[in-house]
mmCIF file of the N, C-alpha and C atoms, coordinates in Angstrom:
data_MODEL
# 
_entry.id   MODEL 
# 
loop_
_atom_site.group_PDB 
_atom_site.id 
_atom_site.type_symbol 
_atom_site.label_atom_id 
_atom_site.label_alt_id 
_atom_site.label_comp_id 
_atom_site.label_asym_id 
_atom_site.label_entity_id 
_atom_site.label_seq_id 
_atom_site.pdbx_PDB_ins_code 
_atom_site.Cartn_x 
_atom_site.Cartn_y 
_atom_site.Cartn_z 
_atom_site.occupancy 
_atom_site.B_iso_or_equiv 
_atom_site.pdbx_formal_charge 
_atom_site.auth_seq_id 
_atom_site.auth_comp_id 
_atom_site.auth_asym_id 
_atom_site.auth_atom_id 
_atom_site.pdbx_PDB_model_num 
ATOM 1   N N  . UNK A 1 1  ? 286.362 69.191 55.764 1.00 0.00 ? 1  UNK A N  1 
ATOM 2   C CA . UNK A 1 1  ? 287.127 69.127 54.516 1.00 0.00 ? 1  UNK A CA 1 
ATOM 3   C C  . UNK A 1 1  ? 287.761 70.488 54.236 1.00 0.00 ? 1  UNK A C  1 
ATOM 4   N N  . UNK A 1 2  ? 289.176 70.847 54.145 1.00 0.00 ? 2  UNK A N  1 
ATOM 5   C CA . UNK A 1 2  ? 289.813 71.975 53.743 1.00 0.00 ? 2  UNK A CA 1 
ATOM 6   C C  . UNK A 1 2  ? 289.879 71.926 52.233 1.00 0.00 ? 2  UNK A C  1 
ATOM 7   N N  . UNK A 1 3  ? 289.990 73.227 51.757 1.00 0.00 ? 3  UNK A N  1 
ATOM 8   C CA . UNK A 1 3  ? 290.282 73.467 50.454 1.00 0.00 ? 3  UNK A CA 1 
ATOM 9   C C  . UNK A 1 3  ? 291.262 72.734 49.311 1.00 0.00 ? 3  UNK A C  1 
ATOM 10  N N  . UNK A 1 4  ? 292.207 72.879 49.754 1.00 0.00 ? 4  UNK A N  1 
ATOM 11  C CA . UNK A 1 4  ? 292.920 72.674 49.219 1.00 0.00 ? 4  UNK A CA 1 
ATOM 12  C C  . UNK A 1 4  ? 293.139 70.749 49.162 1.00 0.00 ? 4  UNK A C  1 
ATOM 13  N N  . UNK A 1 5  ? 291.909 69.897 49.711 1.00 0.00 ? 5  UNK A N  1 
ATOM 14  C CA . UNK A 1 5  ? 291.972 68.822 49.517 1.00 0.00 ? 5  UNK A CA 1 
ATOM 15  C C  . UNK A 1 5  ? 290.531 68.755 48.864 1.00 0.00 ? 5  UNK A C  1 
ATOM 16  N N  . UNK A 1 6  ? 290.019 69.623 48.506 1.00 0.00 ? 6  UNK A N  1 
ATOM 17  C CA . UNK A 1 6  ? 288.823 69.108 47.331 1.00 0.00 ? 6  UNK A CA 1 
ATOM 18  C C  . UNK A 1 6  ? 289.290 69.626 46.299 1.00 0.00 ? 6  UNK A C  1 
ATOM 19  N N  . UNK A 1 7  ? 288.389 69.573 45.161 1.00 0.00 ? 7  UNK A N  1 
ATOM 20  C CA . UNK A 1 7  ? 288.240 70.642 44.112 1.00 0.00 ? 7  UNK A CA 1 
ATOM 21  C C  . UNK A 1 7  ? 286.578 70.364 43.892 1.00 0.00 ? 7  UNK A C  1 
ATOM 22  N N  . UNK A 1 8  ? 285.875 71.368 42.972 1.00 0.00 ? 8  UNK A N  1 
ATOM 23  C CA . UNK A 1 8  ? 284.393 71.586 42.735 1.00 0.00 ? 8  UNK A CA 1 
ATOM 24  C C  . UNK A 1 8  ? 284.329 71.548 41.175 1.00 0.00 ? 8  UNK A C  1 
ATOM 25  N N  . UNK A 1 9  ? 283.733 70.274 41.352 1.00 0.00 ? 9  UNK A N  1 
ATOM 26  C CA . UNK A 1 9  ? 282.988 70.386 40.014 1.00 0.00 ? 9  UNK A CA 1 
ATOM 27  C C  . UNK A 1 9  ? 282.447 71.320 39.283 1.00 0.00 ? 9  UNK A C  1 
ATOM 28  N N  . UNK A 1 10 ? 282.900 71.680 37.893 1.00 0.00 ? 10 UNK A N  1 
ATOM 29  C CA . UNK A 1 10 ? 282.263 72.769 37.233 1.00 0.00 ? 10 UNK A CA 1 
ATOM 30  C C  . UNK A 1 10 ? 281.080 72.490 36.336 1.00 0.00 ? 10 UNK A C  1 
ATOM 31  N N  . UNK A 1 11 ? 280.707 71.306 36.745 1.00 0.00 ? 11 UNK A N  1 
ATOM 32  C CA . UNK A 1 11 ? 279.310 71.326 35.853 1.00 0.00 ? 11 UNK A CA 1 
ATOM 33  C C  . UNK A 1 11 ? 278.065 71.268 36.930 1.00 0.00 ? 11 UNK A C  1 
ATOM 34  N N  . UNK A 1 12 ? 278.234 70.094 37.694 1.00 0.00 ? 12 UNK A N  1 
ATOM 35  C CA . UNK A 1 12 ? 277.328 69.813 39.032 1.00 0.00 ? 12 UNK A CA 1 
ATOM 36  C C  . UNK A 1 12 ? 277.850 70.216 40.492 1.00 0.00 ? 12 UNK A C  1 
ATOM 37  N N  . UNK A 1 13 ? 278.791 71.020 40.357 1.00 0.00 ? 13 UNK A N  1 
ATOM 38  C CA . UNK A 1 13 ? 279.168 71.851 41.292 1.00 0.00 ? 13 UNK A CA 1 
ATOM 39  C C  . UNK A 1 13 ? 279.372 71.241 43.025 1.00 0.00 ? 13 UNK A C  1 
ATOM 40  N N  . UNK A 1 14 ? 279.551 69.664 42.490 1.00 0.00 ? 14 UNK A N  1 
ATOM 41  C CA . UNK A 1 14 ? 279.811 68.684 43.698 1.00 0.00 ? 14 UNK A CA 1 
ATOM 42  C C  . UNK A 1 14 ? 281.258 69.035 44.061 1.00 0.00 ? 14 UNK A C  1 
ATOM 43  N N  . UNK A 1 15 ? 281.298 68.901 45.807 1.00 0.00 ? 15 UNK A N  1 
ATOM 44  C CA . UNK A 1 15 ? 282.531 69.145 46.201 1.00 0.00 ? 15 UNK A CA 1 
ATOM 45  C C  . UNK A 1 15 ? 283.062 67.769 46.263 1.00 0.00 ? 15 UNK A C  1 
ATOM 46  N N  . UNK A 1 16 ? 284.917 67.430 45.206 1.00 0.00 ? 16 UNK A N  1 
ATOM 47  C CA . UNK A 1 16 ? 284.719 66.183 45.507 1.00 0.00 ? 16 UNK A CA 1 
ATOM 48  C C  . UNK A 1 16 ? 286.242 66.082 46.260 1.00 0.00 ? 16 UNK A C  1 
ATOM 49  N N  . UNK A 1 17 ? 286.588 65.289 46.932 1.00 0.00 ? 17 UNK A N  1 
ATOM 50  C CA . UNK A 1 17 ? 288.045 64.842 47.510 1.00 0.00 ? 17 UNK A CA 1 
ATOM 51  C C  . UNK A 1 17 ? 288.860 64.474 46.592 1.00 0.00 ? 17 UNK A C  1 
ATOM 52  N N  . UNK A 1 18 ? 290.394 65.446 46.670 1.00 0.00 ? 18 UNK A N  1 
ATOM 53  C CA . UNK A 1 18 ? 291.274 65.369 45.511 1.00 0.00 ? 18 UNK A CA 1 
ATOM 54  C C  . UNK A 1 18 ? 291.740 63.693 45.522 1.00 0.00 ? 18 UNK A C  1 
ATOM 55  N N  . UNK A 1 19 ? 291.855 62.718 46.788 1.00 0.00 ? 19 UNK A N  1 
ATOM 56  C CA . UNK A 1 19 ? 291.880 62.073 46.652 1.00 0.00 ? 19 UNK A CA 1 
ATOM 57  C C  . UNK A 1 19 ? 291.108 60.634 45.714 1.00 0.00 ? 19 UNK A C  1 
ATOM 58  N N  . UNK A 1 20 ? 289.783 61.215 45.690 1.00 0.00 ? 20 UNK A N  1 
ATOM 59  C CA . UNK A 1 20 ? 289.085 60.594 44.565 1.00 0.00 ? 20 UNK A CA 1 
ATOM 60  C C  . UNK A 1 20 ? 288.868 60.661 43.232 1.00 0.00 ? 20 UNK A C  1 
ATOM 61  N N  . UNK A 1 21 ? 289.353 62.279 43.020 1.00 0.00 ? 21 UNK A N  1 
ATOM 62  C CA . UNK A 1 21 ? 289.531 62.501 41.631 1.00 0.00 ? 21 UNK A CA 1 
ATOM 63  C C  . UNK A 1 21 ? 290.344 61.849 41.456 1.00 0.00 ? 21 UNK A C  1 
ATOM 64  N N  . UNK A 1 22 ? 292.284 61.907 42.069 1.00 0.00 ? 22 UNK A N  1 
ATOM 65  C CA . UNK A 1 22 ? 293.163 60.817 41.493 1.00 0.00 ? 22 UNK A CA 1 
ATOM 66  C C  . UNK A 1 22 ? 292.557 59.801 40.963 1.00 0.00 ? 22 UNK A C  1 
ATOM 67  N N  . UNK A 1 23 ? 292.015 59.117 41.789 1.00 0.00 ? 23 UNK A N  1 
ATOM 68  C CA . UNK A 1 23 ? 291.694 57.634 41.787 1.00 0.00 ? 23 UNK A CA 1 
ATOM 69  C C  . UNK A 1 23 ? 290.829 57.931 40.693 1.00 0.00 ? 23 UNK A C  1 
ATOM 70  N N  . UNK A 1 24 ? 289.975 58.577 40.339 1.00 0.00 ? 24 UNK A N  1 
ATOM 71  C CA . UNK A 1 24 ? 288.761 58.564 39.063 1.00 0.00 ? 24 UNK A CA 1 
ATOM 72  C C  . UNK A 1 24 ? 289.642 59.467 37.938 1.00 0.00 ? 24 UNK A C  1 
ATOM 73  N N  . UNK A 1 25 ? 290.912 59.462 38.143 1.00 0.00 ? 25 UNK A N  1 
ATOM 74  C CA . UNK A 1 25 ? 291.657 60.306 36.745 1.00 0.00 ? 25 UNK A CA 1 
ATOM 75  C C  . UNK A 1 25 ? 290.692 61.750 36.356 1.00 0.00 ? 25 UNK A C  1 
ATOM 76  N N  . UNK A 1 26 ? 290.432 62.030 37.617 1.00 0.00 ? 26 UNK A N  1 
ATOM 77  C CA . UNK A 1 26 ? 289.761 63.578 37.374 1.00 0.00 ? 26 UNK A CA 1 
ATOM 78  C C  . UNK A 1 26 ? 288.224 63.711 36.342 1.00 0.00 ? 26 UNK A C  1 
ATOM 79  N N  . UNK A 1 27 ? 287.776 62.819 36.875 1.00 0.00 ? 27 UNK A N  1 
ATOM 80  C CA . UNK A 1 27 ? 286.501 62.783 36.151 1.00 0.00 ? 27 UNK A CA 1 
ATOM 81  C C  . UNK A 1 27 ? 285.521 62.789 37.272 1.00 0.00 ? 27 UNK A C  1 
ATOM 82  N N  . UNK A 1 28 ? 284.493 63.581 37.437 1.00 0.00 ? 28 UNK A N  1 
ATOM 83  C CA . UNK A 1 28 ? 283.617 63.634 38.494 1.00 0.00 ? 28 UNK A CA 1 
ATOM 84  C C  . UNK A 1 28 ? 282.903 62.441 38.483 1.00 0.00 ? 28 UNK A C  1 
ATOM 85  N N  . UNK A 1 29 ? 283.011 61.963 39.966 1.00 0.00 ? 29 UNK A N  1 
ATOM 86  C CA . UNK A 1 29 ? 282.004 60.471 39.701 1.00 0.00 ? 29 UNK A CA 1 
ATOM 87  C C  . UNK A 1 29 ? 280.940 60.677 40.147 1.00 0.00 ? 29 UNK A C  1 
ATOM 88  N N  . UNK A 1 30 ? 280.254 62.306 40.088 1.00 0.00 ? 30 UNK A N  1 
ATOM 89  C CA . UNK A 1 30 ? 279.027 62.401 40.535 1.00 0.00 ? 30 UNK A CA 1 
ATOM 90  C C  . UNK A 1 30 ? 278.090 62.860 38.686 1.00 0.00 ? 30 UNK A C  1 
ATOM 91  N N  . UNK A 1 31 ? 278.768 63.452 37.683 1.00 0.00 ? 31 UNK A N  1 
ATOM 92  C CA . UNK A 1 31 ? 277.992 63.565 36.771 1.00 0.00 ? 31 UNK A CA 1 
ATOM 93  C C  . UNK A 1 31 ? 279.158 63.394 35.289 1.00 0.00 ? 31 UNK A C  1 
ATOM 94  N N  . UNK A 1 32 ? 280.480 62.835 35.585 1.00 0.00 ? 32 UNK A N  1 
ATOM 95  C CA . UNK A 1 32 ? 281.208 62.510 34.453 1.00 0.00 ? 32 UNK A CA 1 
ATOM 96  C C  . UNK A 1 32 ? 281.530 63.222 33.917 1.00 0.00 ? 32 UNK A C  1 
ATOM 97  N N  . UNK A 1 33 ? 281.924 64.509 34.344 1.00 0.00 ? 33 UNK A N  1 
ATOM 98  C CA . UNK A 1 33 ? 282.866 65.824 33.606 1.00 0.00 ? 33 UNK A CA 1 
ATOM 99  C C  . UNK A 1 33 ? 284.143 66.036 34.159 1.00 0.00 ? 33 UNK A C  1 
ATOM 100 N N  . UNK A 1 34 ? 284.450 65.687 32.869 1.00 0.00 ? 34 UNK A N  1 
ATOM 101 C CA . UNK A 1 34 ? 286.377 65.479 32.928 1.00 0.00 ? 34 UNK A CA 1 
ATOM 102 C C  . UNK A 1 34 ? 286.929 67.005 33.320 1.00 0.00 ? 34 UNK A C  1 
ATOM 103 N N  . UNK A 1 35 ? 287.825 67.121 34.425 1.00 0.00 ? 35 UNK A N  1 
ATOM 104 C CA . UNK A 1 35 ? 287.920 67.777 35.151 1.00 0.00 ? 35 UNK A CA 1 
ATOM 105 C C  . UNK A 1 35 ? 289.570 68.090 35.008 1.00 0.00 ? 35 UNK A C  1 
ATOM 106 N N  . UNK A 1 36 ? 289.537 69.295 35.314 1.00 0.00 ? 36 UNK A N  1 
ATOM 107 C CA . UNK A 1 36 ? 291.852 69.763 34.509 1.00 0.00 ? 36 UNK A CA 1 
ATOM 108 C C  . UNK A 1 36 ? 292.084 68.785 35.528 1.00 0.00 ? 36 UNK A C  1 
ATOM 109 N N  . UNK A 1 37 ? 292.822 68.206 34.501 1.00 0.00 ? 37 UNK A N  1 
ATOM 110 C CA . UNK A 1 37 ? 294.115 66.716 34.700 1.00 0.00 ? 37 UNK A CA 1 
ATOM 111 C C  . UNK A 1 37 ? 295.615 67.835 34.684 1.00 0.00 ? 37 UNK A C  1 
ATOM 112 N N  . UNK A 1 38 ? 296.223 67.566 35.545 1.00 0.00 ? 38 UNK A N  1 
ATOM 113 C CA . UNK A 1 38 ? 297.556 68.679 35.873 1.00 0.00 ? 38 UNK A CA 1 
ATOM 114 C C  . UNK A 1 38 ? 298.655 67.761 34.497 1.00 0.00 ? 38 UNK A C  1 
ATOM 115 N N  . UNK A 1 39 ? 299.341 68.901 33.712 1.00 0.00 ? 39 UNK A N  1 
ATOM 116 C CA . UNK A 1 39 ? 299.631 68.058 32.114 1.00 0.00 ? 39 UNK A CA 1 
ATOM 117 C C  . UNK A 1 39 ? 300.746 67.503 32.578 1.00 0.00 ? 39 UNK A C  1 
ATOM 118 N N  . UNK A 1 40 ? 301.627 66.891 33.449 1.00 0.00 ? 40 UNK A N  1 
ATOM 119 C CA . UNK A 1 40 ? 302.728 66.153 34.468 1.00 0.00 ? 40 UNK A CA 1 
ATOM 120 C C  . UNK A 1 40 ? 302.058 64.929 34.667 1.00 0.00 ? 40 UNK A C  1 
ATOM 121 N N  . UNK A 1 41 ? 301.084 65.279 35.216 1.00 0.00 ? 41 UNK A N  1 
ATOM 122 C CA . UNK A 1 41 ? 300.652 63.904 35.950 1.00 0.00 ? 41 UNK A CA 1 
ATOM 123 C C  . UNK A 1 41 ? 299.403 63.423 34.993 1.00 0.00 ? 41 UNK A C  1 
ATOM 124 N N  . UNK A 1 42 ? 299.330 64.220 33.878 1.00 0.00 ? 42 UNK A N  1 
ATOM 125 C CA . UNK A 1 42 ? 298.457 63.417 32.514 1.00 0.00 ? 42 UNK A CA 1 
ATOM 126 C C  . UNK A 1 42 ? 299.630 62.308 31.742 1.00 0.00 ? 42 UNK A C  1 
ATOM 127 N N  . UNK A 1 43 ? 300.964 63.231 31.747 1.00 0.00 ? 43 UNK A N  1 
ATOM 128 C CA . UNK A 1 43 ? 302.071 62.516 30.980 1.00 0.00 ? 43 UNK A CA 1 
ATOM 129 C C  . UNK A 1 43 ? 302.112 61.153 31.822 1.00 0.00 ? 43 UNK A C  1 
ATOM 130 N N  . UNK A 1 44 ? 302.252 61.675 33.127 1.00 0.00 ? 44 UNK A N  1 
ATOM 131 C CA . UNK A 1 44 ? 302.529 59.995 33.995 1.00 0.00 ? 44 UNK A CA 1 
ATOM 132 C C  . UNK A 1 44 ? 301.703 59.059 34.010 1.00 0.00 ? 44 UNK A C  1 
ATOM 133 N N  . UNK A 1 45 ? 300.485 59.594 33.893 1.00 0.00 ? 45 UNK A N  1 
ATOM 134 C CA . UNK A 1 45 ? 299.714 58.278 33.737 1.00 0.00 ? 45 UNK A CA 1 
ATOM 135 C C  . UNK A 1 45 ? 299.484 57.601 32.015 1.00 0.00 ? 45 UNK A C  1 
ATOM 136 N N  . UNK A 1 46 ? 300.172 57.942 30.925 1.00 0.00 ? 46 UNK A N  1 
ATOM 137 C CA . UNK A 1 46 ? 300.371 57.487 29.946 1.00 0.00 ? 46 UNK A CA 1 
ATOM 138 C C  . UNK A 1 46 ? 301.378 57.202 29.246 1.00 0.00 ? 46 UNK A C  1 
ATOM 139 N N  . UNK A 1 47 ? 302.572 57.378 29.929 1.00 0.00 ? 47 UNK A N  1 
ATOM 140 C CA . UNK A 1 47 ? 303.842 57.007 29.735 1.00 0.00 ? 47 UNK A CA 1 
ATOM 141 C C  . UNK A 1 47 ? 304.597 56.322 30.695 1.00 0.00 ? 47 UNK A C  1 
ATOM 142 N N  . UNK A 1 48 ? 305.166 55.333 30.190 1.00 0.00 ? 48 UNK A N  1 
ATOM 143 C CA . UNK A 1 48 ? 306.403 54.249 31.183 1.00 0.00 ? 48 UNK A CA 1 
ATOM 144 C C  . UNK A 1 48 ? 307.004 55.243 31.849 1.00 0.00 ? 48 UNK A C  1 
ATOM 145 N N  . UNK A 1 49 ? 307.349 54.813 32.740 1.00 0.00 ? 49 UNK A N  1 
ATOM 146 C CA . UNK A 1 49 ? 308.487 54.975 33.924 1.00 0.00 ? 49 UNK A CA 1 
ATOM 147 C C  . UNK A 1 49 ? 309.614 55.519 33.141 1.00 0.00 ? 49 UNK A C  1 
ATOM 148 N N  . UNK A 1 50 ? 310.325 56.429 33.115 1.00 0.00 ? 50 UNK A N  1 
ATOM 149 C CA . UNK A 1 50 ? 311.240 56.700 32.585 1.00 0.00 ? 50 UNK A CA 1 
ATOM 150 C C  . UNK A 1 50 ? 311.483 57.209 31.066 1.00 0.00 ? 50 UNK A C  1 
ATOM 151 N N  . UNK A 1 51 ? 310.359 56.875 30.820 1.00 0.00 ? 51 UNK A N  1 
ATOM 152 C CA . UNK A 1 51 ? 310.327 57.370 28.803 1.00 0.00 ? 51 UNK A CA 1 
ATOM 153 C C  . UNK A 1 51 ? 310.413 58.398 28.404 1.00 0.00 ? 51 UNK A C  1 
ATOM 154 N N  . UNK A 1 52 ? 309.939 59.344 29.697 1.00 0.00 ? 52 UNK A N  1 
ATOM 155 C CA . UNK A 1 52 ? 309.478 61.090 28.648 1.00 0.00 ? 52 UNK A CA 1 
ATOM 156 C C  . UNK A 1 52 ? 310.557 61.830 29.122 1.00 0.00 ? 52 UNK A C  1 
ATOM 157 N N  . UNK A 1 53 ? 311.243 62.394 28.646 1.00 0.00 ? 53 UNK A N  1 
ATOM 158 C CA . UNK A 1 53 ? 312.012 63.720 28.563 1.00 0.00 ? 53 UNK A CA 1 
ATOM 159 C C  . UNK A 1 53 ? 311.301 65.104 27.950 1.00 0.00 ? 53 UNK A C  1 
ATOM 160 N N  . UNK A 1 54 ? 311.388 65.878 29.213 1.00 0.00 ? 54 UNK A N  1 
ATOM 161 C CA . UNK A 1 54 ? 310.451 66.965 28.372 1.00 0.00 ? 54 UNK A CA 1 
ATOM 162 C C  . UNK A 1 54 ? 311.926 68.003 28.627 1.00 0.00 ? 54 UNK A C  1 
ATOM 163 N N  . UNK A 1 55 ? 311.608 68.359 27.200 1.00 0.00 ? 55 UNK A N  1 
ATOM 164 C CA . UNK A 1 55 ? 312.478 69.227 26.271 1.00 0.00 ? 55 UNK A CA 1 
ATOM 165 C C  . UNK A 1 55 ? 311.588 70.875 25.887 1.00 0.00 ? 55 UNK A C  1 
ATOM 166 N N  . UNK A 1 56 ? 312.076 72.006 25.650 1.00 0.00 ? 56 UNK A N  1 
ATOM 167 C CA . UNK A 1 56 ? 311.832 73.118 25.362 1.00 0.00 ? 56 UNK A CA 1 
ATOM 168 C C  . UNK A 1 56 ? 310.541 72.953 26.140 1.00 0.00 ? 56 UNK A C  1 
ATOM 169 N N  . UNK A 1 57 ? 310.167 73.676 27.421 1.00 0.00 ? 57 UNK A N  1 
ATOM 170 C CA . UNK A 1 57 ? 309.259 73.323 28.029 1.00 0.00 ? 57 UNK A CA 1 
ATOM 171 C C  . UNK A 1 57 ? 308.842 75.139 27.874 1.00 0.00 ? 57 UNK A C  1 
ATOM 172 N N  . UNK A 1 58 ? 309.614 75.999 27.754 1.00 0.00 ? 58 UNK A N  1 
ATOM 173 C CA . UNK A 1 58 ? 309.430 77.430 28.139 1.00 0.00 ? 58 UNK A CA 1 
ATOM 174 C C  . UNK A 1 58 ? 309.136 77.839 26.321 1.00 0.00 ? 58 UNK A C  1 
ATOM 175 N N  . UNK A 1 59 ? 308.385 77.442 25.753 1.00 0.00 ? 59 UNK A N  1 
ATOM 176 C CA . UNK A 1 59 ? 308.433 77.442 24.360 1.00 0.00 ? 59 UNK A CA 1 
ATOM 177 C C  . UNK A 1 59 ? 307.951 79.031 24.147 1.00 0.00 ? 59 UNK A C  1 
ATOM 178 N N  . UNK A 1 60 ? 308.226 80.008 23.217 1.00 0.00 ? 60 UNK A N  1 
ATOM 179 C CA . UNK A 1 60 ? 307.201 81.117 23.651 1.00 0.00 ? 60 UNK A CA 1 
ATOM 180 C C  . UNK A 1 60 ? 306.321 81.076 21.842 1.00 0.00 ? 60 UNK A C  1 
ATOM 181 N N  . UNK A 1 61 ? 305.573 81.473 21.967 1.00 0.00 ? 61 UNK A N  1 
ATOM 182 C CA . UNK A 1 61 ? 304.778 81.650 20.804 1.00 0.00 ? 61 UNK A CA 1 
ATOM 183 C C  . UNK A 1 61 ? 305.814 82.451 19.534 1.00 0.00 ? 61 UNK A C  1 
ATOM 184 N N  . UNK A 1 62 ? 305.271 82.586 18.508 1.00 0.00 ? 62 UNK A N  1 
ATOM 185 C CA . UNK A 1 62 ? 305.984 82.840 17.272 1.00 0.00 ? 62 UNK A CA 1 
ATOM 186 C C  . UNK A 1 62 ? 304.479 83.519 16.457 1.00 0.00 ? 62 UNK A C  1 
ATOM 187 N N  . UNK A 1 63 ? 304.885 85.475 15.841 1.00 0.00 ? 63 UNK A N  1 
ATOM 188 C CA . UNK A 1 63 ? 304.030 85.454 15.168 1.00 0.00 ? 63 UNK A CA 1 
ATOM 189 C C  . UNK A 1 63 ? 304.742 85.966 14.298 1.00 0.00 ? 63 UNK A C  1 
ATOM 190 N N  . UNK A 1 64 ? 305.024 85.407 12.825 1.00 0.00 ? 64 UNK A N  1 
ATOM 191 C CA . UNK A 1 64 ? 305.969 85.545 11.856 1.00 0.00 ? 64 UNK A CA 1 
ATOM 192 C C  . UNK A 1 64 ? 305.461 86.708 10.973 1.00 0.00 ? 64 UNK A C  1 
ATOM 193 N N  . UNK A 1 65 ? 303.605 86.575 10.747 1.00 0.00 ? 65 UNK A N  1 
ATOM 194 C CA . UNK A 1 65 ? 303.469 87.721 10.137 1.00 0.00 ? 65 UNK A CA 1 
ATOM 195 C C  . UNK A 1 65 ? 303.222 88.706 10.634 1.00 0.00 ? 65 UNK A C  1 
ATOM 196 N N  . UNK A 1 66 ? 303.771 89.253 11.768 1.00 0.00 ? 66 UNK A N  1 
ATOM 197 C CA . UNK A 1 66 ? 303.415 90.418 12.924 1.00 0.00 ? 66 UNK A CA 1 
ATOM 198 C C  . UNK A 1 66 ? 301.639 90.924 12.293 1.00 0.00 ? 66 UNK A C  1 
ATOM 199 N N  . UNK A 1 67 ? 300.850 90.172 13.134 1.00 0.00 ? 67 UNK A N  1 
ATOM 200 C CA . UNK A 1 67 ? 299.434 89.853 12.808 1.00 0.00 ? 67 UNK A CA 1 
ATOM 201 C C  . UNK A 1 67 ? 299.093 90.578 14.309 1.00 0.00 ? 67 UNK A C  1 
ATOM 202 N N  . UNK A 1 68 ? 298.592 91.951 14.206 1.00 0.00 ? 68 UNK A N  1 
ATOM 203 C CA . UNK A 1 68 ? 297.780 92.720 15.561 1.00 0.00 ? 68 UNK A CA 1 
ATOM 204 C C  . UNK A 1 68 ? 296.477 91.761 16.077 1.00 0.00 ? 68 UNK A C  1 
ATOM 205 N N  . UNK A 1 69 ? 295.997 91.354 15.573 1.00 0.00 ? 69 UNK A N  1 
ATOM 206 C CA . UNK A 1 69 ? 294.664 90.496 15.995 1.00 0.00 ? 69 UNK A CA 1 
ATOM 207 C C  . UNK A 1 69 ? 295.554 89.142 16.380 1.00 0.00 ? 69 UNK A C  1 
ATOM 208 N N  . UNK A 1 70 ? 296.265 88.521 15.826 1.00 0.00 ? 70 UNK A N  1 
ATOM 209 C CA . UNK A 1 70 ? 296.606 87.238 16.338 1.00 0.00 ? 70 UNK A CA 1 
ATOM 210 C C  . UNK A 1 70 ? 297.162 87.491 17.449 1.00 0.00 ? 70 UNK A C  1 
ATOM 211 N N  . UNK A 1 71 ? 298.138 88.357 17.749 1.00 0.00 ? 71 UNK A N  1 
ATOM 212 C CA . UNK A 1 71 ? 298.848 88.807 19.023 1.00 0.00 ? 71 UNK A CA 1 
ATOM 213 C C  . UNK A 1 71 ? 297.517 88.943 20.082 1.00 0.00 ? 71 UNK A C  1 
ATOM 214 N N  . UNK A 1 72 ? 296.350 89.946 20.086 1.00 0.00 ? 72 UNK A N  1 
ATOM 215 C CA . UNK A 1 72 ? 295.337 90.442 20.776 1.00 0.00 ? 72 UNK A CA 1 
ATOM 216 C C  . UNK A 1 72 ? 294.603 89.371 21.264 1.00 0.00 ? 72 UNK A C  1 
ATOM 217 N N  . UNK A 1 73 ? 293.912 87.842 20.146 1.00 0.00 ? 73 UNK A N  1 
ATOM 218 C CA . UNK A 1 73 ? 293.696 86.966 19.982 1.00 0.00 ? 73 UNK A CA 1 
ATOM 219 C C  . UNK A 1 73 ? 294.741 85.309 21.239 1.00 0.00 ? 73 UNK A C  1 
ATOM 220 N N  . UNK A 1 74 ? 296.112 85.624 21.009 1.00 0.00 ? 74 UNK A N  1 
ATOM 221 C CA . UNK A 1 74 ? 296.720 85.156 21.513 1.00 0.00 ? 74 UNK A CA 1 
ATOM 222 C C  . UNK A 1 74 ? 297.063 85.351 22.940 1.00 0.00 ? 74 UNK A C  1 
ATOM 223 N N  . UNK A 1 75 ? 297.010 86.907 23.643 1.00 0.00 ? 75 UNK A N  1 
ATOM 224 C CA . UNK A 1 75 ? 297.250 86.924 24.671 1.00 0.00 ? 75 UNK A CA 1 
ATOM 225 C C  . UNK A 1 75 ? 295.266 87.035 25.608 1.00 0.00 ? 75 UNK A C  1 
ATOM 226 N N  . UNK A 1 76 ? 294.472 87.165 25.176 1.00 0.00 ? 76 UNK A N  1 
ATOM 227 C CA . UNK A 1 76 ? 292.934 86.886 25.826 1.00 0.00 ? 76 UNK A CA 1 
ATOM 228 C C  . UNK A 1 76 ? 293.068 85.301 25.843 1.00 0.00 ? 76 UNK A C  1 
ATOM 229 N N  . UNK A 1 77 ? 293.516 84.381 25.003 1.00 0.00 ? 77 UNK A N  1 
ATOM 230 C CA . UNK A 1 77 ? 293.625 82.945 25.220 1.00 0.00 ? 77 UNK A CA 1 
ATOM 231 C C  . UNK A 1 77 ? 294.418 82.987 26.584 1.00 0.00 ? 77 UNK A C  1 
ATOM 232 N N  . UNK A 1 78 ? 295.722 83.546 26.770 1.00 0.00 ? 78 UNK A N  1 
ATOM 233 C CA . UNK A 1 78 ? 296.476 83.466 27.170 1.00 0.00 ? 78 UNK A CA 1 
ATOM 234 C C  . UNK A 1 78 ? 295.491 83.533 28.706 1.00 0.00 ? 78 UNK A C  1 
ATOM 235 N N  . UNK A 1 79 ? 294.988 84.434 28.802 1.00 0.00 ? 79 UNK A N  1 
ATOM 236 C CA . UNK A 1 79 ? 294.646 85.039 30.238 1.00 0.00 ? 79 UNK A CA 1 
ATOM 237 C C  . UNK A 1 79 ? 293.600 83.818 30.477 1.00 0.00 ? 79 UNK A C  1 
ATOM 238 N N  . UNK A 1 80 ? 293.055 84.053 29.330 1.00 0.00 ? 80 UNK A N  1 
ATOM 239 C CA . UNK A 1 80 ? 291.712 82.609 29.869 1.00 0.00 ? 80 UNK A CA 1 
ATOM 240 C C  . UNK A 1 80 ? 292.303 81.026 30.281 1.00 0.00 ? 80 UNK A C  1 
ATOM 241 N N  . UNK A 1 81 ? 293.726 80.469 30.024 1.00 0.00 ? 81 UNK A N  1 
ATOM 242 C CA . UNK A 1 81 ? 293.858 79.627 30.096 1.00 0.00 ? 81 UNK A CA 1 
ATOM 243 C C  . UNK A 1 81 ? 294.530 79.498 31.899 1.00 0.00 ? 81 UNK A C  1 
ATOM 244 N N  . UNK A 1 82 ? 294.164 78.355 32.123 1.00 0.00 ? 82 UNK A N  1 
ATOM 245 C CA . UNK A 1 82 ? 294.994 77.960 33.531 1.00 0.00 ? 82 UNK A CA 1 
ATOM 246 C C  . UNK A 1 82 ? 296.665 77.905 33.555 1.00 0.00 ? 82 UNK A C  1 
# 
């Protein structure tokens, strides 16, 4: 099995085949921890064929009351997120 065709569970740390996550919508079928769903292919599996138009996709944040902690606050989210 190469890398880049599993991913590892982050709770029970099972190696599982990306092909089975598809099929299980990214939920480990070894202990049921919902596992990052890529947000494209979350939209596709809950929207018709053709329905979604994604619009302002490059959105950038807004801090109106120039807030030093929300900025500081905002970019540690930033780093922590995928």
């Amino acid at each position: 099995m190469s890398k880049e065709n599993t991913e590892k569970c982050r709770k029970c740390q099972a190696v599982i085949l990306l092909q089975k996550l598809v099929k299980n919508n990214h939920i480990c079928p070894n202990c049921g921890c919902y596992l990052q769903f890529p947000d494209m292919n979350r939209l596709k599996s809950l929207a018709d064929n053709g329905s979604f138009d994604e619009w302002k996709a490059t959105i950038e944040y807004m801090n109106p009351f120039e807030d030093d902690k929300y900025r500081s606050q905002l970019r540690e989210t930033q780093k922590n997120t995928i």
